[in-house]
C-alpha positions in Angstrom: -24.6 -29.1 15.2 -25.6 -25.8 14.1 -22.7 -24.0 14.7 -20.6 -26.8 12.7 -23.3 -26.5 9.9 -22.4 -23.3 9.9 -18.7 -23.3 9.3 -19.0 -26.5 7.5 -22.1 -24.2 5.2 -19.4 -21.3 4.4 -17.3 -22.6 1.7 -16.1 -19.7 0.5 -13.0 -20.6 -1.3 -9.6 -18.9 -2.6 -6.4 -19.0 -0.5 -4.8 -15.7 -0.7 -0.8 -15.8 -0.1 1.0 -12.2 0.8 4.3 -11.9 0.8 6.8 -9.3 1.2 9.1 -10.2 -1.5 11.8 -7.5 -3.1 11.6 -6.1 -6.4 14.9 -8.1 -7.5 13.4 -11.1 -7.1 15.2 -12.8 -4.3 14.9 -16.1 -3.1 14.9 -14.1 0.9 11.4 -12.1 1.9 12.2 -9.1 2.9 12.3 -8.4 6.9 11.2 -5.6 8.4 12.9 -4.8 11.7 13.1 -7.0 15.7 10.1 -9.0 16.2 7.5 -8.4 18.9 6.2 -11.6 18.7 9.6 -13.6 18.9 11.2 -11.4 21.5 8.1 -12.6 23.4 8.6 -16.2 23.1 12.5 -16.2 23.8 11.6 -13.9 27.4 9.8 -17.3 28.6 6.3 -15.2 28.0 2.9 -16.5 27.0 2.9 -18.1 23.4 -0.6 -16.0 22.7 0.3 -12.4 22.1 -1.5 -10.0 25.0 -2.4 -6.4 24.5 -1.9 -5.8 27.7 2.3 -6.6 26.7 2.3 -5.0 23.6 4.0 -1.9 22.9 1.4 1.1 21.2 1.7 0.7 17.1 3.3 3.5 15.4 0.2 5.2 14.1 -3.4 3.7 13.5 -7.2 4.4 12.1 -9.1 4.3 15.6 -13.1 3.8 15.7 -14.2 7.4 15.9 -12.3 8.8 12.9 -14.9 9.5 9.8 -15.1 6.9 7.2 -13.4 6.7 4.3 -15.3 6.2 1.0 -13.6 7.7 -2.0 -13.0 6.5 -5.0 -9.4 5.4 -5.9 -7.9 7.4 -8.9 -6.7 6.0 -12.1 -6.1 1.9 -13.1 -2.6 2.4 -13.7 0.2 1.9 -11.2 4.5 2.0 -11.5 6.7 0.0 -11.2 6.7 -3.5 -10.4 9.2 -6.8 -10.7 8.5 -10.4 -10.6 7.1 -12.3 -7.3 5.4 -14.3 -6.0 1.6 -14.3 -5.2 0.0 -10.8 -4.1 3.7 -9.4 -3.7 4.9 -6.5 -1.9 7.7 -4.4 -2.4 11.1 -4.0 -0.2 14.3 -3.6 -1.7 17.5 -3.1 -0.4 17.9 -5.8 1.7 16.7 -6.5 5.6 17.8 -3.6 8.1 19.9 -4.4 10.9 18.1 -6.2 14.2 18.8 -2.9 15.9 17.5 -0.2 13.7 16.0 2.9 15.0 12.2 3.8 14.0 11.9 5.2 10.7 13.2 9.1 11.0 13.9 9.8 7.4 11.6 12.2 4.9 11.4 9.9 1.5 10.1 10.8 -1.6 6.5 10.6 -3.0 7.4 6.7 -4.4 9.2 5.6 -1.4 8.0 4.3 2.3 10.6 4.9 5.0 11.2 1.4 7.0 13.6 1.1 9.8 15.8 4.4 8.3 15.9 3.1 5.0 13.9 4.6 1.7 12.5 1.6 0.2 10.4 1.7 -3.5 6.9 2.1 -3.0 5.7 2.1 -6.8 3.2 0.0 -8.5 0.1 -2.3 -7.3 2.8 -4.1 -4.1 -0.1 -6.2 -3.1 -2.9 -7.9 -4.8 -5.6 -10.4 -2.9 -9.2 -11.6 -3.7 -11.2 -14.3 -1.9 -15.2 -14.7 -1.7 -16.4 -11.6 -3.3 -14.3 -9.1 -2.3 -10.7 -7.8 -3.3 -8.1 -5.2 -1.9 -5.0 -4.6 -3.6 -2.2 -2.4 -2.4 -0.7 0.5 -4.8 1.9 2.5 -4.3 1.6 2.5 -0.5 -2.4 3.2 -0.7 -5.2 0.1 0.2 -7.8 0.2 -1.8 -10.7 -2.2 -1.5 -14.2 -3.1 -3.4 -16.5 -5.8 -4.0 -19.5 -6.7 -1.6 -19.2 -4.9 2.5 -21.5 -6.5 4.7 -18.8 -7.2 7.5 -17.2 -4.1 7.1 -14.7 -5.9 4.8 -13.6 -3.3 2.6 -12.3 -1.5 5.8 -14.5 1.8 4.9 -16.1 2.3 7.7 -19.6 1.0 6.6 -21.6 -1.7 5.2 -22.1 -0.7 1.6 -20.8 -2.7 -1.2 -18.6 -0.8 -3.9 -18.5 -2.1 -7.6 -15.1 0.4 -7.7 -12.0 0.1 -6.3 -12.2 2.5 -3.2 -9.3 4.0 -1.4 -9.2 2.8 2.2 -7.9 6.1 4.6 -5.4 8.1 3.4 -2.9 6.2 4.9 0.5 6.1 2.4 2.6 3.1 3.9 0.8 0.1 3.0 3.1 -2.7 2.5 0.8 -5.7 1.8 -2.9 -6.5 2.2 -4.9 -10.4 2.6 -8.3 -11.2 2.3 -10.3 -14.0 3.3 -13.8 -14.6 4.3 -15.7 -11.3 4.9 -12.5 -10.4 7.0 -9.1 -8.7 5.4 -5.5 -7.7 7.1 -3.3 -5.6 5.7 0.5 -4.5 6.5 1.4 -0.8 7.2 5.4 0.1 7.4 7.2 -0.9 9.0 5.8 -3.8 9.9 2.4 -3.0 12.1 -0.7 -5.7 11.1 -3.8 -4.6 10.6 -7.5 -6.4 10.6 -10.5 -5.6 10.2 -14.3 -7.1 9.2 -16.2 -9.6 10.5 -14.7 -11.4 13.5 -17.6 -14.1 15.0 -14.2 -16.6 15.4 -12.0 -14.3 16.1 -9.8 -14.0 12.7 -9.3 -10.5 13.5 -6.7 -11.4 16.1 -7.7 -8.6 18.5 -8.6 -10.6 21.5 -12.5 -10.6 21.1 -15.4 -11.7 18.5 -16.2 -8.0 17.7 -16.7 -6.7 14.3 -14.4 -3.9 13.3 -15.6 -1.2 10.2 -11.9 0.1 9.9 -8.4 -1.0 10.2 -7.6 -1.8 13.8 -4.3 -2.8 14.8 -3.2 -5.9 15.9 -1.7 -5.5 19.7 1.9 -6.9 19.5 1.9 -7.3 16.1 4.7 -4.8 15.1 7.5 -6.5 13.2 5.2 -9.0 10.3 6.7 -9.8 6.9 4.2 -11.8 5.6 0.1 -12.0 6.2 -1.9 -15.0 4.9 -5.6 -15.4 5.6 -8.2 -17.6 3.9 -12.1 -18.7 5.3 -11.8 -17.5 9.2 -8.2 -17.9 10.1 -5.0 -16.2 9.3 -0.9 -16.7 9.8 1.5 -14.1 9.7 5.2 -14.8 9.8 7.4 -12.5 11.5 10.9 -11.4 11.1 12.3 -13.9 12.8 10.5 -16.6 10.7 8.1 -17.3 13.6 4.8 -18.6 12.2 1.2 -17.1 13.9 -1.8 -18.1 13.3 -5.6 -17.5 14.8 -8.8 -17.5 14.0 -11.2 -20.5 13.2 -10.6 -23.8 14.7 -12.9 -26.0 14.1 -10.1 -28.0 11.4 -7.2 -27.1 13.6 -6.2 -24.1 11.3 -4.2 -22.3 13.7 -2.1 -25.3 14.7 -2.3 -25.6 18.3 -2.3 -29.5 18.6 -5.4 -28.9 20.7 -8.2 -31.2 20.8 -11.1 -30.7 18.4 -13.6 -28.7 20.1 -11.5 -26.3 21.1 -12.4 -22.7 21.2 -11.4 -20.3 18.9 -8.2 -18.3 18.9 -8.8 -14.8 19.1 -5.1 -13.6 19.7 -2.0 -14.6 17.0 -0.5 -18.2 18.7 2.7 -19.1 17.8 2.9 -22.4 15.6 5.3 -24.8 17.1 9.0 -23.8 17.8 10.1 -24.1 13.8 11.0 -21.4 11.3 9.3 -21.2 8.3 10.0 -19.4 4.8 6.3 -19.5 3.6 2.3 -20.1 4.4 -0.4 -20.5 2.6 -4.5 -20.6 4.3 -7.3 -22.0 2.8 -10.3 -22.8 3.8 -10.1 -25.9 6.4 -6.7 -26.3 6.2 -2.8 -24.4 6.1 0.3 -25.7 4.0 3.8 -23.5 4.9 7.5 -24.4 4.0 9.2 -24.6 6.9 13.0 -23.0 7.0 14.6 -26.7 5.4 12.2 -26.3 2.6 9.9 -29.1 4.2 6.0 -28.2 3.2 4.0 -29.3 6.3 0.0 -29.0 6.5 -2.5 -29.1 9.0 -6.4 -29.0 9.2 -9.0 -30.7 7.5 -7.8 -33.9 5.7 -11.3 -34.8 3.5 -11.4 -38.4 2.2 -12.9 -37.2 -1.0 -10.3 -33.7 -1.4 -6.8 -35.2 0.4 -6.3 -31.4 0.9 -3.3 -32.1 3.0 -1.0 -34.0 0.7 -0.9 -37.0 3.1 -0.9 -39.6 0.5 -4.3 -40.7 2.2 -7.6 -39.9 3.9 -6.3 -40.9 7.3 -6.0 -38.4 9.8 -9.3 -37.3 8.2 -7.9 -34.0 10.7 -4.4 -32.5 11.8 -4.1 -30.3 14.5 -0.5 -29.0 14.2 1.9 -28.8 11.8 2.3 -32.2 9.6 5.2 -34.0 7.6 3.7 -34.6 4.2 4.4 -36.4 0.8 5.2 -32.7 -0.1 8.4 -33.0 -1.8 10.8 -30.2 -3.0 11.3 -27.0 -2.2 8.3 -24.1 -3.0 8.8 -20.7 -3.6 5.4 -19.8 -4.2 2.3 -21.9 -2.4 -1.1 -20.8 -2.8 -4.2 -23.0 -0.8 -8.0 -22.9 -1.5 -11.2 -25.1 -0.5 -9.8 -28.1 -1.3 -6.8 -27.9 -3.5 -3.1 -26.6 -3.5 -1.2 -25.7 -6.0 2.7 -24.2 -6.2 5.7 -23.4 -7.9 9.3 -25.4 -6.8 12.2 -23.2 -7.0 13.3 -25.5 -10.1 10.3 -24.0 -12.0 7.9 -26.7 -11.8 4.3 -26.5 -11.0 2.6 -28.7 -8.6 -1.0 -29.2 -7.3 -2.8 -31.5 -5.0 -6.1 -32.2 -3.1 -9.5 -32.1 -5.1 -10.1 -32.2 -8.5 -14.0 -32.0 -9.4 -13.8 -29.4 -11.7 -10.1 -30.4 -13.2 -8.7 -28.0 -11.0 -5.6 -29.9 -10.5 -4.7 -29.7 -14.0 -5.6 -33.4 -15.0 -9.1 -34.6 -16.4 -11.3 -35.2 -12.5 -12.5 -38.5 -15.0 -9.1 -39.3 -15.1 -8.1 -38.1 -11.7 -11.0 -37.3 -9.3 -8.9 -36.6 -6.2 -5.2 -37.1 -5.6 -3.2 -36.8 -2.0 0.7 -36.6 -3.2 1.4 -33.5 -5.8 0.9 -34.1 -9.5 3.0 -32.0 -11.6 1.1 -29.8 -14.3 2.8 -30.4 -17.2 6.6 -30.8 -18.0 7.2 -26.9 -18.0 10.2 -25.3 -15.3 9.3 -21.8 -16.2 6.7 -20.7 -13.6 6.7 -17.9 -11.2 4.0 -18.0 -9.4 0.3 -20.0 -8.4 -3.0 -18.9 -7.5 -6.0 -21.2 -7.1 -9.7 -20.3 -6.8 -12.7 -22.3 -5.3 -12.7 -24.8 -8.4 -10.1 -23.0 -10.6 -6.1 -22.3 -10.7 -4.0 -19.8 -12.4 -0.6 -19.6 -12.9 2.3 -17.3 -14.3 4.9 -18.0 -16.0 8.6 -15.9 -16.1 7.9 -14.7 -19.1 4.7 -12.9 -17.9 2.2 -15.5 -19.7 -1.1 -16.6 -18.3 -2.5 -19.7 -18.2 -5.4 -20.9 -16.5 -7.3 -24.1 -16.0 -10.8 -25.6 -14.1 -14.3 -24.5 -14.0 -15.0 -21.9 -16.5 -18.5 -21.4 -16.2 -18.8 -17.7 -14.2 -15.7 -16.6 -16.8 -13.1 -16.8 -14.2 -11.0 -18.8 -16.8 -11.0 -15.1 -19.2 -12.4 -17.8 -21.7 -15.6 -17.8 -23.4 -16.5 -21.4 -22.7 -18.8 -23.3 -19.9 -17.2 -26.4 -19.8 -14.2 -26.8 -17.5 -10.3 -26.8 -19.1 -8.8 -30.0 -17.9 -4.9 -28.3 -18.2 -3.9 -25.0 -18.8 -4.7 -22.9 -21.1 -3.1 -19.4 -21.8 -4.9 -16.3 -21.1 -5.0 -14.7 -24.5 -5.0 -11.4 -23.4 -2.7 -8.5 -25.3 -0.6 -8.2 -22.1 1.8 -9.9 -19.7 1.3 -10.0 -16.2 3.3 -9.6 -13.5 0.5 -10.7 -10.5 -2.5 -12.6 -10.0 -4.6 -13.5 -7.3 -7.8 -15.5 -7.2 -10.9 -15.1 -5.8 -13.9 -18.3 -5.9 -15.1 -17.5 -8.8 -13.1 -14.6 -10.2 -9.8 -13.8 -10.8 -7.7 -10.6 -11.2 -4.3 -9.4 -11.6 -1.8 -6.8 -12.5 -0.5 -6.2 -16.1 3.4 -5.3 -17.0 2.4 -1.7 -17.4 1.0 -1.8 -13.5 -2.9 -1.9 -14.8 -5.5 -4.1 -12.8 -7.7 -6.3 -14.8 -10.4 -8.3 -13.6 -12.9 -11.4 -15.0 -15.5 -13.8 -13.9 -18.6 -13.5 -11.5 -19.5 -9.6 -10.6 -22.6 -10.1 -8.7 -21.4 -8.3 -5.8 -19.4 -6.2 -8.0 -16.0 -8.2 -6.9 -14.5 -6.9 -10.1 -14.5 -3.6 -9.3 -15.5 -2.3 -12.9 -18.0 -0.2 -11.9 -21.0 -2.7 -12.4 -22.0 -6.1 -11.8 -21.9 -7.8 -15.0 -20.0 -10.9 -14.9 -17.0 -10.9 -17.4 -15.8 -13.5 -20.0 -12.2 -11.8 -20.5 -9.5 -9.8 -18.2 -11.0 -5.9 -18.5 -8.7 -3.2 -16.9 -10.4 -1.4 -13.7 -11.2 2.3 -14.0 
């Protein structure tokens, strides 16, 4: 009972969604190269990666280097394009299945992948859960907010109120965050993890913490890293989903029974391809490869988080046909709600809706288990829900957010939650944004990261913690 007390306790919330998308905006994430974990599967090997199979990563941070604690430089990044949630950047199109390694000298805004140059300008990666954020800039991880876990990947404990460079690595792809944890992609396609690990979410093989980036045995060829409360998915190049971590709800899909242990290693998620995932808190929603959302995980009769249409399961183990209709190019899941964007523009949420969350009055609508549509817009990009609030973007680079306001993660100066969206009057357009539980930031047209909301633990990285009313752009 204590251990589920526990778990149950950590509501931390904000679903963070990475994706490798290109800067052209197509429909296709970007691939990266052969995949490690589906070459494994098709041998007849185990389902759970081994390190003991996995071939050496390319290049990595080990345990005894020094840590790494300076400050980043400058709030203003190049580049950039449209996406969808916490984007990365790879144009150019996928290499062929039997690339060589990288063996090319690129230039100072390119990362070399598979023998190809690819654009490596701008903030390619933006994520914020709990308290803590790391964003990913022209090929550099930087990291701030609170440390305890080892989070920010600096080698220490101690919390930074300022975005703080992470190594002095240059081939950063794409980073996640979730509770006191965070992964990150380096090129061309080697997952990292580090943090806390008590359930295993770092997907090393054991329940020890890690104070730097540690690499992920076996996982060599990812194109997309989700993570959310103690679990995370990756997907790999061949469209295989992974997930591990937590599994207490089921999160990493195993169809086990509850009670289960934890995973500690990346297990494959049934035999299906899928084009996108989304972690939240208790549960995972991802769009299989015939456009087919399917959840799994905790299935609360007063939240509906899975889209079921009902409280019954009250918990799904494995991946789950919903009343998820449509196709979604952009999915983003929290502690109990989802929201996302179809690829006809529309913008749909579901689950719980104390705090108006889902874009409706909660008088009017206190919970709902099938997607209600927010609005009669078809011009959204992209969707990013906190603890109790959502945000989305629109194509034209307009902001508009909705739900509890109270800590300022709104940018509004109001207390009482916004029943339906309300644009973000702030003298830019953005490009990116990415929620945390009570904060939110995101990445202006001009490549500048702004932040607003709660800064206790200085999760807005502006050099203080004084909570914040309205987007302010980080030194």
């Amino acid at each position: 009972m204590a251990e589920l007390a526990r778990r149950l306790g950590s509501f931390a919330s904000v679903a963070c969604v990475v994706l490798l998308a290109a800067l052209g905006c197509r429909d296709r994430i970007a691939v990266l190269g052969p995949s490690v974990f589906e070459q494994r599967a098709e041998d007849g090997g185990s389902e759970r990666m081994d390190a003991g199979a996995s071939r050496p990563p390319a290049s990595r941070q080990d345990a005894g280097d020094p840590p790494q604690s300076n400050a980043g430089s400058g709030g203003r990044a190049g580049g950039g394009g449209t996406g969808t949630v916490a984007t990365g950047t790879l144009d150019g199109g996928p290499p062929p299945p039997d690339a060589p390694p990288c063996d090319l000298e690129c230039g100072p805004n390119e990362l070399c992948t598979y023998s190809r140059c690819v654009p490596a300008q701008g903030v390619m990666s933006l994520s914020s859960w709990l308290g803590h954020s790391c964003a990913v800039e022209a090929g550099r991880l930087y990291c701030w907010g609170p440390n305890g876990s080892g989070q920010l990947g600096l080698g220490d404990r101690d919390d930074r109120n300022r975005r703080t460079r992470v190594g002095s690595d240059n081939d950063w792809l794409a980073v996640a965050v979730g509770e006191h944890f965070s992964c990150g992609i380096r090129a061309p396609g080697q997952l990292y993890c580090w943090g806390a690990n008590n359930v295993g979410q770092l997907g090393v093989g054991d329940l020890v913490e890690r104070l730097l980036p540690t690499a992920v045995p076996g996982a060599e060829r990812v194109v997309q890293i989700a993570a959310g409360g103690g679990s995370a998915c990756a997907r790999d190049e061949g469209d295989a989903l992974w997930c591990w971590g937590d599994n207490l709800e089921g999160k990493p899909g195993q169809g086990d029974r509850y009670g289960s242990p934890d995973v500690v290693r990346p297990a494959r998620v049934g035999s299906e391809r899928w084009r996108l995932v989304a972690v939240g808190q208790g549960h995972v929603c991802a769009v299989r490869a015939d456009g087919r959302v399917l959840c799994w995980g905790r299935n609360s009769p007063l939240q509906l988080e899975l889209g079921l249409g009902s409280a019954e399961p009250g918990q799904t183990r494995e991946p789950t046909e919903t009343m998820i209709t449509g196709t979604y190019v952009s999915l983003s899941a929290s502690q109990h709600h989802s929201c996302g964007v179809r690829d006809d523009g529309t913008l749909w949420c579901w689950g719980g809706n104390e705090h108006s969350e889902l874009g409706v009055p909660s008088a009017d609508l206190p919970r709902s288990g099938v997607p209600v549509q927010v609005g009669l817009e078809s011009d959204w990009a992209e969707a990013s829900v906190g603890w109790f609030h959502s945000c989305a973007r629109k194509q034209n680079g307009v902001l508009f957010c909705w739900g509890r306001a109270i800590e300022g993660q709104l940018a509004q100066d109001r207390i009482d939650p916004n029943p339906m969206p309300v644009k973000v009057t702030a003298p830019v357009q953005w490009q990116r944004i990415s929620t945390g539980n009570f904060h939110s930031c995101g990445v202006d047209m001009q490549g500048l990261l702004h932040c607003t909301g709660e800064n206790g633990n200085g999760q807005l990285g502006l050099g203080d913690l004084t909570r914040r009313y309205a987007f302010e752009a980080l030194p």
